[in-house]
TORKOL-4160 file (C-alpha; in steps of 0.2 Angstrom, whole numbers, padded with zeros to 4 digits, m for minus):
322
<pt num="1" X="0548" Y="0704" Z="0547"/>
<pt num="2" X="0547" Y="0721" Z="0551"/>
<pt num="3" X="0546" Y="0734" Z="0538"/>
<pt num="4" X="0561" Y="0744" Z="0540"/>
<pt num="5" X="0571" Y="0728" Z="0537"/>
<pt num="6" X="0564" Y="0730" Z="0520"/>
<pt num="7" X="0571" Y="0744" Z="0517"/>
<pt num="8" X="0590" Y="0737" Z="0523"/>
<pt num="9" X="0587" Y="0722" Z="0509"/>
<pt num="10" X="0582" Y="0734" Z="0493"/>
<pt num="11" X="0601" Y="0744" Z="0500"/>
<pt num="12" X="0609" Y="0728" Z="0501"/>
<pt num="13" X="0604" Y="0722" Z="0484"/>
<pt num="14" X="0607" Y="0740" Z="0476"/>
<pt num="15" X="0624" Y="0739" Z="0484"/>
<pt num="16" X="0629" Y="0722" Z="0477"/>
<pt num="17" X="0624" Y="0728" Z="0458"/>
<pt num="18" X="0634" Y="0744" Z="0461"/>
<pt num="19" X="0648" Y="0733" Z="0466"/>
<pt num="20" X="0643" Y="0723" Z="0450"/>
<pt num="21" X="0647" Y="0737" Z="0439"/>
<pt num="22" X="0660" Y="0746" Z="0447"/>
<pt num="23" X="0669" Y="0730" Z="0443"/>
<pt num="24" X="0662" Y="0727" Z="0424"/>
<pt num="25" X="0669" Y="0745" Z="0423"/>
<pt num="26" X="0684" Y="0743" Z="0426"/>
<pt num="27" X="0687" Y="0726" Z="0417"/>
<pt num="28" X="0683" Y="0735" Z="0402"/>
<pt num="29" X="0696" Y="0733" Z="0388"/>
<pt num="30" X="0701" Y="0732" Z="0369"/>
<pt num="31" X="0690" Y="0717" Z="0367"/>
<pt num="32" X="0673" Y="0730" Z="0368"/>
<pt num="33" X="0681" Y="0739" Z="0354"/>
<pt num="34" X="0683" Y="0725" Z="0345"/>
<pt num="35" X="0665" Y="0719" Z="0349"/>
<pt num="36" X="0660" Y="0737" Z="0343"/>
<pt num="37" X="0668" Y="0739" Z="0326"/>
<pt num="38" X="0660" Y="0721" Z="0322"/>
<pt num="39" X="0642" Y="0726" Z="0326"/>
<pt num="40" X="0641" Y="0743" Z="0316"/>
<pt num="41" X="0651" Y="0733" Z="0299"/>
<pt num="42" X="0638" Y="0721" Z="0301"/>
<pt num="43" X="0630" Y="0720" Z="0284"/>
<pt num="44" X="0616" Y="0707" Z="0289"/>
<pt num="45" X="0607" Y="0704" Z="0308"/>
<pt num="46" X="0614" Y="0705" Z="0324"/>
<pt num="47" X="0608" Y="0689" Z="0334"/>
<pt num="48" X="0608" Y="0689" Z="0353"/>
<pt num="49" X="0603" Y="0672" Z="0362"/>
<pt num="50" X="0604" Y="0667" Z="0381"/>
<pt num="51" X="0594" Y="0655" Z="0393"/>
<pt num="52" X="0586" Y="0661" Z="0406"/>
<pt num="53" X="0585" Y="0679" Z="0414"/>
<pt num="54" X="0600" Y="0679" Z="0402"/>
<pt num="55" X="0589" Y="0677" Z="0389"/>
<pt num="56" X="0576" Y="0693" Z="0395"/>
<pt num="57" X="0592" Y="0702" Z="0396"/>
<pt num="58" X="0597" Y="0698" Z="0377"/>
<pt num="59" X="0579" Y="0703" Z="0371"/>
<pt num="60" X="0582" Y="0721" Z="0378"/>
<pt num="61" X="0598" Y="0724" Z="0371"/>
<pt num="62" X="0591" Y="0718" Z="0355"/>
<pt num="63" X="0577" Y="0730" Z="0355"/>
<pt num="64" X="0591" Y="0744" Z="0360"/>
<pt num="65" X="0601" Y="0740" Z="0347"/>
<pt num="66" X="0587" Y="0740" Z="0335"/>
<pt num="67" X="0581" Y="0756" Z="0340"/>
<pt num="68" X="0598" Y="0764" Z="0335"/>
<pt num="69" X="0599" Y="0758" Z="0320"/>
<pt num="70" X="0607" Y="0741" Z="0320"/>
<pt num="71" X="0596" Y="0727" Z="0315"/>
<pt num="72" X="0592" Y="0716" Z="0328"/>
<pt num="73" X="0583" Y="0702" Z="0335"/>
<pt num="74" X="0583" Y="0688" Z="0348"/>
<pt num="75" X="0585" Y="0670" Z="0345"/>
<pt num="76" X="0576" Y="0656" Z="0360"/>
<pt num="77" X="0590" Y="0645" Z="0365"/>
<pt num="78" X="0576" Y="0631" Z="0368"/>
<pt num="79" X="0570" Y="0634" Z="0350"/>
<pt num="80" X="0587" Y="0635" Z="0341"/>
<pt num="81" X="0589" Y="0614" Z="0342"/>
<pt num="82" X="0572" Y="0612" Z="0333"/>
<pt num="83" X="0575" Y="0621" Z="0317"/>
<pt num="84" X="0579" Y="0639" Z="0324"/>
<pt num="85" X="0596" Y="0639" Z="0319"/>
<pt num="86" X="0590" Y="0640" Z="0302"/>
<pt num="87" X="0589" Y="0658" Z="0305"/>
<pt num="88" X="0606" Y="0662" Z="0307"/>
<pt num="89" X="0615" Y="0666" Z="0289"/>
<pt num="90" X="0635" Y="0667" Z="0287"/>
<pt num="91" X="0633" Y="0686" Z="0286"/>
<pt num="92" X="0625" Y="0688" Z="0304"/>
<pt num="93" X="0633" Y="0691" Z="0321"/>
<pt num="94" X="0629" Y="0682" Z="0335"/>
<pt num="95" X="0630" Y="0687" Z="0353"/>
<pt num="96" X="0629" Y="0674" Z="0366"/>
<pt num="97" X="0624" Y="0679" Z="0384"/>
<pt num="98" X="0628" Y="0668" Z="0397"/>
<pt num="99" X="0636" Y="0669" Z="0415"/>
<pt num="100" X="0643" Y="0650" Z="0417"/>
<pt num="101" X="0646" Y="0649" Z="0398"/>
<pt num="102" X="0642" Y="0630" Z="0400"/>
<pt num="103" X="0624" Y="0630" Z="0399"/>
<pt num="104" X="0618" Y="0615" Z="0389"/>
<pt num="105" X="0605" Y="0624" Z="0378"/>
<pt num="106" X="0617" Y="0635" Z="0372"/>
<pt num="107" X="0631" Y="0623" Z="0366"/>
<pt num="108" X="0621" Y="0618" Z="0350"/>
<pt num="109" X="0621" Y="0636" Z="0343"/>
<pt num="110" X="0641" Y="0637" Z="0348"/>
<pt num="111" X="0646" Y="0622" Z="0339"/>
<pt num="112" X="0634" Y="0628" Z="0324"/>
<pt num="113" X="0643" Y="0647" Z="0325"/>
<pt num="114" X="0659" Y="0637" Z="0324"/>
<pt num="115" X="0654" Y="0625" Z="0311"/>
<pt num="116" X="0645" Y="0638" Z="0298"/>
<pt num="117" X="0659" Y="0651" Z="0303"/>
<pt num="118" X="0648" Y="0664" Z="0307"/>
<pt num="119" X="0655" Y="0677" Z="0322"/>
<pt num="120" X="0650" Y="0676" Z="0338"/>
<pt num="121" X="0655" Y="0688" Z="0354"/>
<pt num="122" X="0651" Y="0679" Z="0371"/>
<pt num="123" X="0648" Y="0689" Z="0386"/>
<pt num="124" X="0653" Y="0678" Z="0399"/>
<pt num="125" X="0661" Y="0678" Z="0414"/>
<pt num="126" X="0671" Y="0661" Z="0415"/>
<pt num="127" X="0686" Y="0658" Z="0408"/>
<pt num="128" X="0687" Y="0639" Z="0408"/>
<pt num="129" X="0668" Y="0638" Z="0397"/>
<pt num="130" X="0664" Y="0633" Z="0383"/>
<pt num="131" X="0656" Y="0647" Z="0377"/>
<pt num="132" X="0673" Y="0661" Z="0382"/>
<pt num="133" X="0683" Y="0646" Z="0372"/>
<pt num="134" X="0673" Y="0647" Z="0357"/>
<pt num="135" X="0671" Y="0665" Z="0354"/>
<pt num="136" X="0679" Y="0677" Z="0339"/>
<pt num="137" X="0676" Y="0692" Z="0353"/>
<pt num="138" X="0675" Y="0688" Z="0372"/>
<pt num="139" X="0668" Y="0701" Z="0382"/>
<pt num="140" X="0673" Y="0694" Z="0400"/>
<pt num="141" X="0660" Y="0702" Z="0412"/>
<pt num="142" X="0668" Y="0701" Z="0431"/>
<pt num="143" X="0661" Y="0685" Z="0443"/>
<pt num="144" X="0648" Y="0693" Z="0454"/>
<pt num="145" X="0640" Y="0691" Z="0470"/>
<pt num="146" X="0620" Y="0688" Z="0468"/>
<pt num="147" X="0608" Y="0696" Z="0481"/>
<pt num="148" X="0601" Y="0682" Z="0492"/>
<pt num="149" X="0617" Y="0673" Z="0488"/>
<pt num="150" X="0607" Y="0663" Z="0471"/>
<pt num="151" X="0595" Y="0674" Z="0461"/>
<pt num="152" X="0603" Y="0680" Z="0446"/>
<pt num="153" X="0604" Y="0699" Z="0451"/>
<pt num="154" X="0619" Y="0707" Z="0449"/>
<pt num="155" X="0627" Y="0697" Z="0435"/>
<pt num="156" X="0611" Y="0703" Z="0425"/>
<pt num="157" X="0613" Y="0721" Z="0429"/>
<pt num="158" X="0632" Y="0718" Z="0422"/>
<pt num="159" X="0624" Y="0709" Z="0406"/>
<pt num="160" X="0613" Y="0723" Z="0405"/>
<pt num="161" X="0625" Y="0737" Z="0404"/>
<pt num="162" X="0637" Y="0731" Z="0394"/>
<pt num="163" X="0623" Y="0727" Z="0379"/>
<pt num="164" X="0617" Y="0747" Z="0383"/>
<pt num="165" X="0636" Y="0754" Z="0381"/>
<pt num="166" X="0638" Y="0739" Z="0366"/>
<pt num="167" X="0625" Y="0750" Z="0358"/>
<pt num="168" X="0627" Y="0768" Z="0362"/>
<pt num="169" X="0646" Y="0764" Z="0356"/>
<pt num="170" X="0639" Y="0758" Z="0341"/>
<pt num="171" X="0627" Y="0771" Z="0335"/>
<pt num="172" X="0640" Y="0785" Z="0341"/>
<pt num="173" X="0654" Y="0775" Z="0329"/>
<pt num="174" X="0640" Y="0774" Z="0313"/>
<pt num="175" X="0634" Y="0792" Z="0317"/>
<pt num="176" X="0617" Y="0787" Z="0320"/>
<pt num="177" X="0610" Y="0806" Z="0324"/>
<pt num="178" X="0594" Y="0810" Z="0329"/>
<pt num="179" X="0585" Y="0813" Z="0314"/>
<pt num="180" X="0589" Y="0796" Z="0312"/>
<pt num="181" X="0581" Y="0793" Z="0328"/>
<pt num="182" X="0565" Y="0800" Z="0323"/>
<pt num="183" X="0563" Y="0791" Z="0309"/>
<pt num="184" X="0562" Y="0773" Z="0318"/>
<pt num="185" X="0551" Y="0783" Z="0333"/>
<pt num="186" X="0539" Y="0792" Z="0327"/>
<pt num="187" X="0525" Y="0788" Z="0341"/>
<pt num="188" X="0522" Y="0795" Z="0357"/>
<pt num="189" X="0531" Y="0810" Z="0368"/>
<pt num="190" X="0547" Y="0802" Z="0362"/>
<pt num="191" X="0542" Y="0805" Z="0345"/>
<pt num="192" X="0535" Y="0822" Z="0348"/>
<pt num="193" X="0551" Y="0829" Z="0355"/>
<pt num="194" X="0561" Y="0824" Z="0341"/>
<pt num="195" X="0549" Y="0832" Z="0328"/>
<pt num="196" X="0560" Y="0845" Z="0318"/>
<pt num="197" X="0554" Y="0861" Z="0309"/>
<pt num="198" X="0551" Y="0852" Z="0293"/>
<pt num="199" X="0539" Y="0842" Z="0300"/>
<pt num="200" X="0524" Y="0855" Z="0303"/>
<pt num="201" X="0532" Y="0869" Z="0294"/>
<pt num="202" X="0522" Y="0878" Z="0280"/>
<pt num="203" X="0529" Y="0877" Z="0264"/>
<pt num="204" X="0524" Y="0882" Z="0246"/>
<pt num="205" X="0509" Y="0892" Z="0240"/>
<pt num="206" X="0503" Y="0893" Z="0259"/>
<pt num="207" X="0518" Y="0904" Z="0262"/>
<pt num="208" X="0513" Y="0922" Z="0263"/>
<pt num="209" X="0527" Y="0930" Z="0253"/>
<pt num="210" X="0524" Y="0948" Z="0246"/>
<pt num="211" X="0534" Y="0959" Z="0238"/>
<pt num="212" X="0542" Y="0971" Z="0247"/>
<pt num="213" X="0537" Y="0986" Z="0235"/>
<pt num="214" X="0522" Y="0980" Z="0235"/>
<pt num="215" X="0509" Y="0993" Z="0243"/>
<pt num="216" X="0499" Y="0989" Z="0261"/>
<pt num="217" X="0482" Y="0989" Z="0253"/>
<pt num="218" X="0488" Y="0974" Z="0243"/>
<pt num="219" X="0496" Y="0968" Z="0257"/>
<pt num="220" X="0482" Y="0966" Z="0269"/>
<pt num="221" X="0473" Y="0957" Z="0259"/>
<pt num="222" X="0486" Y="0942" Z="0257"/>
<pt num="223" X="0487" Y="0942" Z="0275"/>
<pt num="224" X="0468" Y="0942" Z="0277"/>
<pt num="225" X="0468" Y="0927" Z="0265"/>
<pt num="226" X="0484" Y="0916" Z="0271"/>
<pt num="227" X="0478" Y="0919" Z="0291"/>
<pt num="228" X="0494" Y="0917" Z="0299"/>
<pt num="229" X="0496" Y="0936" Z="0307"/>
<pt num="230" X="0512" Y="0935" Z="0296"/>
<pt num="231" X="0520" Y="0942" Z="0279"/>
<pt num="232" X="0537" Y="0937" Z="0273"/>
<pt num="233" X="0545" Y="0950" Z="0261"/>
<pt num="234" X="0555" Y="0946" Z="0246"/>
<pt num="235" X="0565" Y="0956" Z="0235"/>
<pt num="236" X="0564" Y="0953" Z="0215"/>
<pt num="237" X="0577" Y="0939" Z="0216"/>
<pt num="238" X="0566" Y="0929" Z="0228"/>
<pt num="239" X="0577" Y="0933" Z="0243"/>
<pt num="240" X="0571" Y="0935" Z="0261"/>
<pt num="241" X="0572" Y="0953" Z="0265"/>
<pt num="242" X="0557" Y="0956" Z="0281"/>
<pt num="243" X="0543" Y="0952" Z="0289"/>
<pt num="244" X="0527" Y="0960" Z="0296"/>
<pt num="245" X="0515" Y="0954" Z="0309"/>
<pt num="246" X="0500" Y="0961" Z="0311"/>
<pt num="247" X="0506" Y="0970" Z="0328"/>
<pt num="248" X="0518" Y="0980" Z="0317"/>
<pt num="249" X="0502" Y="0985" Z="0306"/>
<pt num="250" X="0493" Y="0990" Z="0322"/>
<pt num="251" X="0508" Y="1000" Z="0330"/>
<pt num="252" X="0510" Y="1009" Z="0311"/>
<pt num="253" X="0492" Y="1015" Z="0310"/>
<pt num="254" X="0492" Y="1020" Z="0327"/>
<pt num="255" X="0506" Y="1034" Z="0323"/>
<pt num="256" X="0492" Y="1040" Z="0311"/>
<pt num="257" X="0502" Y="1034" Z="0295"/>
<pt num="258" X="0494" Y="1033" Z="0279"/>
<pt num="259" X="0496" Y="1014" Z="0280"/>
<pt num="260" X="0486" Y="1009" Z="0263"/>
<pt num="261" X="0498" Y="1019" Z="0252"/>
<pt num="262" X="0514" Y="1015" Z="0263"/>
<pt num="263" X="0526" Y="1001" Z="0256"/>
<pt num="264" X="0530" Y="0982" Z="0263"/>
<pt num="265" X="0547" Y="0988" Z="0264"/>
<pt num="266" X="0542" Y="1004" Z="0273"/>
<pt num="267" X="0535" Y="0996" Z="0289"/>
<pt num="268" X="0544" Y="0977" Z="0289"/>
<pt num="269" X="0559" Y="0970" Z="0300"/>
<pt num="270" X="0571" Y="0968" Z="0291"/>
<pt num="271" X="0584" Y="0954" Z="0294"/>
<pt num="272" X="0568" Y="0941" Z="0300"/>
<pt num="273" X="0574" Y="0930" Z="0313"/>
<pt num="274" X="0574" Y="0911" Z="0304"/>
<pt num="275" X="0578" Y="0895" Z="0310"/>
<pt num="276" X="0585" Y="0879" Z="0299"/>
<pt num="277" X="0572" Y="0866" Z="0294"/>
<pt num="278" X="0581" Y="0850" Z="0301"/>
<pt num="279" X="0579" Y="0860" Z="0318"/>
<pt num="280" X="0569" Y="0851" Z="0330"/>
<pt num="281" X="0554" Y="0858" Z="0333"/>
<pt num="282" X="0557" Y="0861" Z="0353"/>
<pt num="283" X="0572" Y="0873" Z="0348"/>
<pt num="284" X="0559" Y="0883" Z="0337"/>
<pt num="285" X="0549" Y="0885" Z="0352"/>
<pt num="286" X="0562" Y="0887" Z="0363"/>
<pt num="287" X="0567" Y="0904" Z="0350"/>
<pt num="288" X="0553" Y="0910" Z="0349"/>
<pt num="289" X="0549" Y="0911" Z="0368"/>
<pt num="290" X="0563" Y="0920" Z="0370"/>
<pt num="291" X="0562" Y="0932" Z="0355"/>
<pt num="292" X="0546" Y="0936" Z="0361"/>
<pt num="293" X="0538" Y="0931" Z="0344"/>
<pt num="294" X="0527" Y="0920" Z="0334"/>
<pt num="295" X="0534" Y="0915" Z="0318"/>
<pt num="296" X="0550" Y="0909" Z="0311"/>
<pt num="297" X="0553" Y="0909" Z="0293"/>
<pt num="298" X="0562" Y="0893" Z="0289"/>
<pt num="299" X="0578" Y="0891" Z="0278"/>
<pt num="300" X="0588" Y="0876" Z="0270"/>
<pt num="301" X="0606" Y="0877" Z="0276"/>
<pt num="302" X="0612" Y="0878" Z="0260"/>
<pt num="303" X="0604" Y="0895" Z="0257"/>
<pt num="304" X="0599" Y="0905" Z="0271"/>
<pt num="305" X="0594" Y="0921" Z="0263"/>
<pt num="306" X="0577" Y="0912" Z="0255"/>
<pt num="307" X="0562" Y="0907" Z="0265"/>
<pt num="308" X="0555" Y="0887" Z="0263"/>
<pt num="309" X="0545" Y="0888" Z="0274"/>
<pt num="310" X="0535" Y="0895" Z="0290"/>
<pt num="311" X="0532" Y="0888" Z="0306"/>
<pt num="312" X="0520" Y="0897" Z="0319"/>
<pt num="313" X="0520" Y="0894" Z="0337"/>
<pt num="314" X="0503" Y="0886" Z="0335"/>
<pt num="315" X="0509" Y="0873" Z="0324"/>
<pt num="316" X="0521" Y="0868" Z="0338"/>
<pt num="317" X="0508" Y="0867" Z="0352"/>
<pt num="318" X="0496" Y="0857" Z="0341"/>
<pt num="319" X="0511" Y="0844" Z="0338"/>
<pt num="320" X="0511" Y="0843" Z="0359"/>
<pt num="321" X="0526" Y="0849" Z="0360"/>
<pt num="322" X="0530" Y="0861" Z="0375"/>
């Protein structure tokens, strides 16, 4: 077979599963809404069970539900007979995946969701099965064409996109933001672009807050010993008034100022730009690039006039974040 021919077979199966979910799109009703509401007021587990490809497709829309904040697993089908079923309570939701919805493995676990009571959305795409008959919620994903006219292609695609948009819709309806996000990702360049401000931020005595009447030759000595390049001046109430760097220090004595005896307040900017602490830390950077700066004093958003914190440019590259 020539090579180019190749080529005209991945189109042709890419085409079919376009086909796949331009249909599953449009068939699209009240019953997903249904399906939704369900999954975010489940106060237990969220189950998911199918045979076969069916099966791979239900562990990966477990794992997406899971990663937004609905608890998740997958149940084996083959397993389920020999005491698996045991692990399904009355509290639980179960999603059954299956294209014929007659599939013998599964029709132990319907008659056991019907027996117990315990609710179960079928995505399916026949009618006349057992398992559209049986379910609470029925989420009726269109009859296909497969590529190579057998192998379950399209009608996995469909399965798979409904269990992605079953989840998105879910987290969007319980508000799962991303801080919630973070939390449950924490590793890898994922996790490093959800880091907020709070994260690496300085905080407490490794602040380097001065007063602003305090005079430079006192200064110079806090900001030799805290080593950011930085100084955050307060007034007598604790409230952020400034900020010097250490360039502002170098511009002042090159005017030939009598920098020992000046003031904080005399030389500071006032107004310091600040950024909120449940910021992510890639919009810190992002600021700073743009400012042309190298430190932010950080602020809770309750009160934005007192300094929490100080996050330097360093602290950001060192997270690996760019």
């Amino acid at each position: 077979m020539k090579k180019k021919k190749f080529i005209s077979i991945a189109k042709d199966v890419i085409n079919l599963e376009i086909k796949a979910l331009q249909k599953l799109k449009s068939s699209i009703n009240a019953s997903f809404n249904h399906a939704v509401i369900q999954i975010a007021k489940c106060q237990s587990k969220v189950i998911l069970c199918g045979v076969g490809k069916s099966g791979l497709i239900a562990s990966k829309i477990a794992a997406t539900l899971s990663s937004v904040g609905t608890a998740s697993f997958t149940l084996s089908a083959s397993d389920s007979s020999h005491g698996d079923l045991g692990s399904i309570s009355k509290k639980d939701i179960l999603i059954l995946i299956s294209y014929s919805g007659q599939t013998n493995e599964l029709k132990n676990i319907i008659q056991y969701a019907n027996r117990n009571k315990i609710f179960l959305i079928g995505i399916v795409s026949k009618k006349e099965s057992i398992l559209y008959k049986a379910s609470d919620i029925k989420l009726l994903v269109p009859q296909v064409t497969e590529s190579g006219g057998i192998v379950p292609t399209s009608s996995t695609t469909a399965q798979l996109a409904i269990g992605d948009a079953l989840a998105i819709a879910t987290m969007q309806y319980k508000k799962f933001s991303k801080l919630d996000f973070k939390k449950i990702h924490p590793a890898g360049n994922l996790g490093a672009q959800l880091i907020t401000v709070e994260d690496i931020m300085l905080t407490g005595k490794k602040i380097p807050f001065v007063s602003e009447n305090l005079i430079m030759k006192k200064a110079l000595k806090i900001l030799s010993e805290k080593k950011l390049g930085v100084l955050i001046a307060q007034d007598k109430q604790k409230k952020t008034t400034g900020i010097i760097t250490d360039g502002q220090i170098r511009r002042f004595n090159q005017r030939k100022k009598n920098l020992q005896i000046s003031r904080v307040k005399d030389i500071m900017t006032k107004n310091p730009i600040c950024i909120e602490k449940d910021a992510l830390a890639v919009k810190a950077l992002a600021l700073m690039n743009s400012k042309k700066i190298t430190s932010l004093c950080v602020y809770n958003k309750k009160n934005k006039i007192k300094t929490i914190g100080v996050i330097h440019i360093h602290h950001i590259l060192q997270s690996n974040i760019s």
